[in-house]
Every structure is written in C-alpha cells, then in structure tokens.
C-alpha positions in Angstrom: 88.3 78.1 199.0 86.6 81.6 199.7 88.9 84.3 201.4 87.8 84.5 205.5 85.1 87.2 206.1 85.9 89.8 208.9 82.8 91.6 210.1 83.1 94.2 212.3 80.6 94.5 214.6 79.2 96.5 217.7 76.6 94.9 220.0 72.8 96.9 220.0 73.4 98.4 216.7 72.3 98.0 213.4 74.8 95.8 212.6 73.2 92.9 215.3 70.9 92.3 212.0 74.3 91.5 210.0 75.3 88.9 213.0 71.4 87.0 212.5 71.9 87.2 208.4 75.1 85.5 209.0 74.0 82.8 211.7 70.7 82.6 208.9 73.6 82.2 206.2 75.7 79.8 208.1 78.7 81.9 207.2 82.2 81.5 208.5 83.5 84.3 209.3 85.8 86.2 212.2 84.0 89.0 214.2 85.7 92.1 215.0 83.5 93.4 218.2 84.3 97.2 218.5 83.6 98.5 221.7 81.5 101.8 221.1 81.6 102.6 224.6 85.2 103.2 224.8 85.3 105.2 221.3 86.7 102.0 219.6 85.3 102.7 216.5 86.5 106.3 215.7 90.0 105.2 216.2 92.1 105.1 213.4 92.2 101.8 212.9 88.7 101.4 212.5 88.6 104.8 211.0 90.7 103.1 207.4 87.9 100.4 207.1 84.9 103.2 207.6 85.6 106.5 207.1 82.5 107.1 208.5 83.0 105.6 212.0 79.8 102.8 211.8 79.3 99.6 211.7 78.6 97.1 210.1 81.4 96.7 207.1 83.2 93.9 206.2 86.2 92.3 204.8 86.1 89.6 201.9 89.5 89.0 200.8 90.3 92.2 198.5 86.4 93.1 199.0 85.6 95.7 201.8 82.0 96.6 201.9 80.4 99.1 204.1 76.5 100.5 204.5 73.9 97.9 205.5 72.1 97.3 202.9 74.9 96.6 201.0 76.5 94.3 203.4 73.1 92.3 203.5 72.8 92.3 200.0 76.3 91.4 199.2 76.3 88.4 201.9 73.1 86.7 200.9 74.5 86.8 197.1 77.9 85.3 198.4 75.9 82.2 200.1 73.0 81.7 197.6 72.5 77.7 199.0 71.0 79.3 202.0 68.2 80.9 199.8 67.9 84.3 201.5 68.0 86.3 198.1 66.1 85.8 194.8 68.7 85.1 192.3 68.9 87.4 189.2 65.7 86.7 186.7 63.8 85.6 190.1 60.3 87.1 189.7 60.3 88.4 193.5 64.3 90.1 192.9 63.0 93.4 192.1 60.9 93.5 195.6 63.3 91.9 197.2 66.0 94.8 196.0 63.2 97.3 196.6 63.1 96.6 200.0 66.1 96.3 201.1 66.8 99.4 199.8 63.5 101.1 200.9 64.9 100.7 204.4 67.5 103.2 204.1 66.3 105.8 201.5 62.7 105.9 202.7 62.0 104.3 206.2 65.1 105.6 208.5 64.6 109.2 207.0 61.5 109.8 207.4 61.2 107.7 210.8 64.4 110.3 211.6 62.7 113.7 210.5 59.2 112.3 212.9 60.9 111.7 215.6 63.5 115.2 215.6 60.1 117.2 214.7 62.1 118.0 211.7 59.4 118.3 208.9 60.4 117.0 205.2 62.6 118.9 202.8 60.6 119.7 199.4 59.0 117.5 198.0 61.1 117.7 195.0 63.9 117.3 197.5 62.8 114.8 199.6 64.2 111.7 199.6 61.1 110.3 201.3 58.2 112.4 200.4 56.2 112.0 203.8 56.3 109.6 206.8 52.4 108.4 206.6 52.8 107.7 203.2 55.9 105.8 204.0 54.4 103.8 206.9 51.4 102.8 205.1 54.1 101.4 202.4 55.3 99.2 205.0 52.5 98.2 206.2 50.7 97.1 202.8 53.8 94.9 202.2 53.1 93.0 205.4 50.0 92.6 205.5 49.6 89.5 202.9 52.4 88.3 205.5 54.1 85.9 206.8 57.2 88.1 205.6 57.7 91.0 202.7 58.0 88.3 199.9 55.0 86.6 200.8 55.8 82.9 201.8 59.4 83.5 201.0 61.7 84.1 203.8 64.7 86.5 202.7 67.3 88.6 203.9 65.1 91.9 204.1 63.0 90.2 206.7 66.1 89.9 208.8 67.0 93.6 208.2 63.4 95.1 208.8 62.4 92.8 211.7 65.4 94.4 213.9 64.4 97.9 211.9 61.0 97.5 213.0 61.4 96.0 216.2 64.0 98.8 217.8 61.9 101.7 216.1 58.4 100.2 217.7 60.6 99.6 221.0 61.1 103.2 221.1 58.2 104.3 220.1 59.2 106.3 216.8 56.5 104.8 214.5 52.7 104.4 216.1 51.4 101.0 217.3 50.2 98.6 214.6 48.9 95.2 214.7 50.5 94.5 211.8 54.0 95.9 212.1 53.9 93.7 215.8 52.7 90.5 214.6 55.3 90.8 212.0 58.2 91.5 215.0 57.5 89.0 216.5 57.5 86.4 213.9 60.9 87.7 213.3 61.7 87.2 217.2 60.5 83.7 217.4 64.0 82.4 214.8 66.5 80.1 216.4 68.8 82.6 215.1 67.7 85.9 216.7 67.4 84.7 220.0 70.8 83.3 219.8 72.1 86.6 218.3 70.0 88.1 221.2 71.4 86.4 224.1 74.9 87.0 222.8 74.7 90.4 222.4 73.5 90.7 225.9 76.4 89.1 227.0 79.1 91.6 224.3 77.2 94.5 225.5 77.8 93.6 229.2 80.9 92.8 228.5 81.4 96.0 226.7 80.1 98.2 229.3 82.4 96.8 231.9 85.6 97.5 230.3 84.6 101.3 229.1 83.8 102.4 232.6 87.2 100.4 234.0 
C-alpha cells in the first residue's frame, strides 16, 4: 500500500493546476487548504514544509516535494496507469521534460520582467534570453495541437493550460488565436471545471473567515 499523499493547497494559485493533475490522476490523497488570506501559509507550521512560504508541496510518506514542476512531475511518475507522463525511453519524454520545465525557467520570467517593464538581464545572464523569442516557443509547440505532445495528452498540458489561461486573463502575454484555442481546450476537461467550481467555493469560503 502507498503512504497517503498530503497536498497542501491554496485556492486561485498555481497550485489549483496540482488539484486538476490529481483529479486527472485519480490520486488519493488529503488536502491541506491554507488560507492565504489570513497569512496561513507563512506560519510556522506551514513555514517547516516550505521554507519559502508557497504552495503547492506535498507529502508522500518520508517524500516531501516542493516547486511545481516538480510536484507535477513527481505525481504523474507516481500514477503511471493514468498515462500523463511518457515513461523513460518514451520518444516524446524529452519534450515532455522540456516543457514542463520550460514553464518555470523560461515562460514565468520572462512573462514577469514584460509585465514589471523590467528588461532582461544579459544575455549571458539571462535565464530566458527575450520574451518574443519565448512566446513564439510556445506558440510553435501548439500550433500542430491538440496539446504540446501532439495527440498525446500529458501532465504539462494541465500545467500550461492554467499557466496560459491566468497570464491571457490578465493580459500579460498578447492575444493569440493559438494560445486561446488551446485554453480552452484545456477548459472544456471534466476535471477543470470540477477543480473550478470548487475552488470557487474554498476561495469563498476562504475570504469569509479572513475578514471575520
């Protein structure tokens, strides 16, 4: 028998995309809902799981993992059945790990840097280079469609449709046809709308306790 996972989770943030790759997985687990709001997770309990004060992380028996990409990655690997991540030797692994890395080391900063008017370090320094070189990235992988792997879906769907779709909600990346089609593709799961309407609800209920 596998040891219980704990996630621990906040509603609206980047770990909702954890919650969808775990209704996508089918994965028991027990969710530890922190409640931003009131400061929940820079308390020191929180604090000795993340250091850092984010979500998500979780707990698999001796196994605590923290950073997204690394909680997706180490997830879909744990539930393999549910064929959200090529296995080792897999042809479409090394895109697969590209991607899901890409998000983080690439996409964020630069998508960060636009939006603070903060231009690029060096390029020597740069962990990005520059953002239209890095949207264009994107947007080449999508454009075969229906997801990054082609006709595979996989876990990096799950982590750049909620990427893309809250970074297009705000406007920090320009309008393409692409990048929207591709959102809402995402959208249309059984699983993200459940994940949706219950995070509605957490949020809400969230909200209500911080300001009592």
């Amino acid at each position: 028998m596998q040891p219980e996972i704990i996630f621990y989770h906040a509603p609206n943030t980047r770990s909702t995309g954890v919650r969808i790759l775990l209704e996508e997985l089918r994965a028991p687990h027990r969710m530890e809902a922190l409640n931003m709001k009131a400061g929940a997770h820079r308390e020191p309990g929180y604090l000795a799981v993340n250091p850092m004060g984010k979500v998500p992380a979780i707990r698999h028996g001796e196994a605590l993992v923290t950073e997204q990409a690394a909680v997706y990655l180490y997830l879909a690997d744990l539930f393999p059945e549910a064929g959200l991540a090529p296995a080792p030797g897999d042809p479409l692994r090394g895109p697969y790990l590209r991607w899901m890395i890409f998000y983080g080391s690439c996409f964020e900063p630069a998508v960060i840097d636009r939006a603070l008017e903060r231009a690029p370090g060096p390029r020597a320094m740069s962990a990005y280079g520059d953002f239209d070189t890095v949207l264009a990235q994107v947007i080449a992988a999508l454009k075969p469609g229906p997801y990054l792997l082609g006709e595979r879906f996989s876990a990096a769907d799950i982590l750049w449709g909620s990427a893309l779709g809250w970074t297009t909600g705000f406007k920090l990346i320009p309008e393409d046809p692409t990048i929207a089609a591709y959102v809402a593709r995402i959208r249309e799961r059984p699983s993200v709308q459940r994940v949706s309407e219950a995070e509605t609800r957490l949020a809400a209920e969230h909200e209500a306790a911080a300001a009592a």
